[in-house]
C-alpha positions in Angstrom: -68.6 -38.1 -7.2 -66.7 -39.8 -10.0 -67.4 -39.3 -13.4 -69.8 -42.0 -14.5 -72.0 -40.5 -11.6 -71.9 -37.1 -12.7 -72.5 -37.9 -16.5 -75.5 -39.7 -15.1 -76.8 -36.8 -12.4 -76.7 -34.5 -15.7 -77.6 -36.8 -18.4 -74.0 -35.5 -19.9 -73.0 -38.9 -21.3 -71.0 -38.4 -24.9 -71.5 -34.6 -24.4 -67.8 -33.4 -22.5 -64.6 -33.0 -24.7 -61.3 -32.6 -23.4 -58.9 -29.5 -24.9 -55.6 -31.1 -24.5 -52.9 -28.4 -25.8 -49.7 -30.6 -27.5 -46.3 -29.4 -28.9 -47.3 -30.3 -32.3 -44.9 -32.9 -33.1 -44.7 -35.9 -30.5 -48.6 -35.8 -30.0 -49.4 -36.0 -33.3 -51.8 -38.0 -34.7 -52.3 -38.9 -38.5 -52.4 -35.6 -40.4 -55.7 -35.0 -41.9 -56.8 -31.8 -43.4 -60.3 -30.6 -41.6 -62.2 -29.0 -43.6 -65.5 -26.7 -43.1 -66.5 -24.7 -40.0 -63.8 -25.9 -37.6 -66.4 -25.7 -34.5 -68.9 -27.8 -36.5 -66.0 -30.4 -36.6 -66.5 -30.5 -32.5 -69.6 -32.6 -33.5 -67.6 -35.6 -34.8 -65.7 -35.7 -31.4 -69.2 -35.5 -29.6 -69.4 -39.0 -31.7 -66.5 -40.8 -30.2 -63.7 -39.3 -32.3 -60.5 -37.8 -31.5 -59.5 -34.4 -33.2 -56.2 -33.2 -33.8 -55.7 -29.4 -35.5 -52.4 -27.2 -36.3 -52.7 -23.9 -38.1 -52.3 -25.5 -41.3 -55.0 -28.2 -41.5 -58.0 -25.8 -40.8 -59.9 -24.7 -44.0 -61.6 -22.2 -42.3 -59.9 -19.0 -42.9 -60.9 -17.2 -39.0 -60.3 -20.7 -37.1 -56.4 -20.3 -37.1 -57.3 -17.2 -34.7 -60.5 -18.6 -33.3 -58.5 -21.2 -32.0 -55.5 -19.4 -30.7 -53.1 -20.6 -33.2 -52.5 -16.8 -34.8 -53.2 -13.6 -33.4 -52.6 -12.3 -36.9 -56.7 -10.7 -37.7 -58.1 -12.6 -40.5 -57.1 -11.3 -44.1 -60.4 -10.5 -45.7 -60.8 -8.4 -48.5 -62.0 -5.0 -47.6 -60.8 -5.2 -43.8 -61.8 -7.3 -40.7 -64.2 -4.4 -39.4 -66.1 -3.5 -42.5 -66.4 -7.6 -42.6 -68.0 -7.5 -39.1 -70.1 -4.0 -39.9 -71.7 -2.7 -43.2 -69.2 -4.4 -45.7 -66.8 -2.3 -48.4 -68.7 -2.1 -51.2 -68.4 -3.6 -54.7 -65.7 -6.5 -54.7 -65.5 -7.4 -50.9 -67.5 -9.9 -49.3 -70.9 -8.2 -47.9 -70.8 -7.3 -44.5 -71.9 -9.5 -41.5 -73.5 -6.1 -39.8 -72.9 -7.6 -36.5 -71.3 -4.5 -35.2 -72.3 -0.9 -35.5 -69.2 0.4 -37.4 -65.8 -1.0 -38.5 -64.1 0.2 -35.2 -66.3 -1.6 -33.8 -65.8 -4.3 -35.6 -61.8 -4.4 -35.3 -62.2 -3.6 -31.6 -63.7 -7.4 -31.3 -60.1 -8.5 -32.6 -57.8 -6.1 -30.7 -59.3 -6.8 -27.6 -59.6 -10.6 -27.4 -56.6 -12.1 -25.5 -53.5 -13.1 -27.2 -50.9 -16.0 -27.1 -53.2 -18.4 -25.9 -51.3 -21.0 -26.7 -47.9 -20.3 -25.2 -46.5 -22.2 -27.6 -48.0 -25.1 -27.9 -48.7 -25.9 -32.1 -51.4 -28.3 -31.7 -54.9 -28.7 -29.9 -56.7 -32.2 -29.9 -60.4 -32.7 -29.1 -61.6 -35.9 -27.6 -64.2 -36.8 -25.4 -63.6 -36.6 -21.6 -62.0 -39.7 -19.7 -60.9 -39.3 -16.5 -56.8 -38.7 -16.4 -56.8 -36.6 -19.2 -54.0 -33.8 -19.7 -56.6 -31.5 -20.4 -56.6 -27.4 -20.2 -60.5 -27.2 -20.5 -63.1 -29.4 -20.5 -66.1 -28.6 -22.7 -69.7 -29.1 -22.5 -72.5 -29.1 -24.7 -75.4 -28.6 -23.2 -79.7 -28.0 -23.4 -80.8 -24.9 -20.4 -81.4 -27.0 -18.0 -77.6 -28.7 -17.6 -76.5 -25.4 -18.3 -77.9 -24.1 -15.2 -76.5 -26.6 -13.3 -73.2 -26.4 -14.7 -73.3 -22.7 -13.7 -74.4 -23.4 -10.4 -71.7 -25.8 -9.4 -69.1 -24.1 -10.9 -70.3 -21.1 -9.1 -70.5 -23.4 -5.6 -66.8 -22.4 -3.9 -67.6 -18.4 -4.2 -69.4 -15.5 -3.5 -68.9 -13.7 -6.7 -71.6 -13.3 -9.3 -69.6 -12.7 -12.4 -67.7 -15.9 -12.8 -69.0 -17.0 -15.8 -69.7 -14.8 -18.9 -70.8 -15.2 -22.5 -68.6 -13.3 -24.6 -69.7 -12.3 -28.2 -66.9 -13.9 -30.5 -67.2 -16.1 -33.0 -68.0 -19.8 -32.3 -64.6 -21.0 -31.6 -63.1 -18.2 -30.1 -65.7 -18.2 -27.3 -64.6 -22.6 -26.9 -60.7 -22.0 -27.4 -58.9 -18.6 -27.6 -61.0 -17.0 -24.6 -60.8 -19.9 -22.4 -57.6 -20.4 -23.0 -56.9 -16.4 -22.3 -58.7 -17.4 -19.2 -55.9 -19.6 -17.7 -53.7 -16.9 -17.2 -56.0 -14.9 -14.8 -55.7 -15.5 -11.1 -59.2 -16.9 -11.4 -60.6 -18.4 -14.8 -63.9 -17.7 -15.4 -66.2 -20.1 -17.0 -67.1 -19.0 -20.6 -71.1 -19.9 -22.1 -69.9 -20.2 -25.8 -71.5 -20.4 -29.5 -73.6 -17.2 -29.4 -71.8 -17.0 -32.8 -74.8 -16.6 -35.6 -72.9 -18.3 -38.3 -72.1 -21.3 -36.2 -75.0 -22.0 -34.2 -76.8 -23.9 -36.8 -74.1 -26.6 -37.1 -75.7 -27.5 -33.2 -79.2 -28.4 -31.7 -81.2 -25.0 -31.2 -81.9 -25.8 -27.5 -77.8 -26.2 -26.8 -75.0 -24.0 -25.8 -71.4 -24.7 -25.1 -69.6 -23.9 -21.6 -66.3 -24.5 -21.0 -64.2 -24.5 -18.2 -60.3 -25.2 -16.9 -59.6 -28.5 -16.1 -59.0 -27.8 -12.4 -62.6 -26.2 -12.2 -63.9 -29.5 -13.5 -61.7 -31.3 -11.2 -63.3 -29.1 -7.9 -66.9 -29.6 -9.6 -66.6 -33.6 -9.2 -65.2 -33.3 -5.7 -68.0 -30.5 -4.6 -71.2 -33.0 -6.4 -71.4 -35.1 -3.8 -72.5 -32.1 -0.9 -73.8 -29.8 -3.5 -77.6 -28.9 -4.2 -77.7 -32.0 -6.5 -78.9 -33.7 -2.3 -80.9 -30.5 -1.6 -84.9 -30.2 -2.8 -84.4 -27.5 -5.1 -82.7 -30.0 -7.8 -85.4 -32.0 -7.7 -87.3 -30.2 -10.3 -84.7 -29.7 -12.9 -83.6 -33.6 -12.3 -86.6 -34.9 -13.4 -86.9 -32.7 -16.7 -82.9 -33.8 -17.1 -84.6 -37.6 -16.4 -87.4 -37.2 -18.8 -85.2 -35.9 -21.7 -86.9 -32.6 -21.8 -85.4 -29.6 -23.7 
């Protein structure tokens, strides 16, 4: 199936970004510095624009990280884990008390995958056209597409744990992990922005799920035999039709 047909099977049209990894340098477009939430930026390229970041144009002080451009943890006053757990107390930023202690808490760091990025100094965000140098291709998407999504990623294997939804903050779970995920044998697909602080920035009825370029690639080729001609898409298709969420 090409692409116009698949962005139409899915209702999908303006709502797939390529991650294109560059040196840094020669792919560079005007410098601009972004500020805010770097995954709430995403929405601008979900508009028709074309994002470019580097470690030093984010504002966000966890998004050099998030995104794979540092594995150095986040300098916050107090400590990354008592950050994450029950804070440190008078002068340090109160504590997110999203895990139980500040093991916990630094645990989420150590264990996330490092050098994501072999090398690479700069990321740009843009939305999908076919012939894209992409290394993942990222959806944004209501239930419904997301089940789809799943399904046809899922549609070359037997195995029920190829896609996860890992609890890291909202760009880690679209970039760093991901990217981690191209160095295993075989990348899963990762259901992303669980993050509490970031989900607002996005429709409540949406999640992210990204995917290696290849994967998207195989998708395409397998949506012409796949259960999108069986009866049992016929249900979903005409929510997907009607706009429902």
């Amino acid at each position: 199936m090409n692409l116009s047909g698949f962005l139409s099977e899915l209702q999908l049209d303006g709502k797939v970004l390529s991650v294109i990894l560059t040196d840094g340098e020669t792919d560079k477009p005007p410098h601009s510095k972004e500020t805010g939430c770097s995954l709430s930026l995403l929405g601008r390229a979900f508009g028709g624009e074309t994002l470019y970041f580097d470690r030093h144009n984010l504002s966000c002080p966890g998004a050099a990280r998030g995104m794979g451009f540092s594995d150095d943890v986040p300098q916050i006053k107090g400590g990354i884990g008592n950050f994450l757990s029950n804070g440190a107390g008078e002068g340090c930023p109160p504590g997110e008390r999203i895990k139980s202690s500040p093991e916990i808490g630094e645990q989420l760091m150590d264990l996330q995958p490092p050098d994501v990025l072999n090398g690479c100094g700069g990321i740009i965000v843009k939305p999908y056209e076919t012939g894209d140098n992409a290394a993942l291709v990222t959806f944004l998407v209501t239930p419904d597409q997301l089940s789809a999504l799943i399904h046809l990623f899922t549609y070359r294997t037997g195995e029920y744990d190829t896609v996860v939804a890992p609890m890291s903050s909202g760009c880690a779970s679209i970039f760093r992990i991901p990217l981690g995920e191209l160095k295993r044998e075989s990348p899963r697909a990762m259901i992303g922005n669980a993050d509490i602080y970031s989900r607002p920035y996005f429709d409540p009825n949406t999640f992210f799920f990204t995917i290696p370029h290849e994967s998207f690639r195989n998708m395409l080729s397998d949506a012409d035999t796949c259960f999108f001609r069986s009866h049992i898409w016929k249900g979903v298709q005409k929510r997907l039709q009607r706009g429902d969420k």
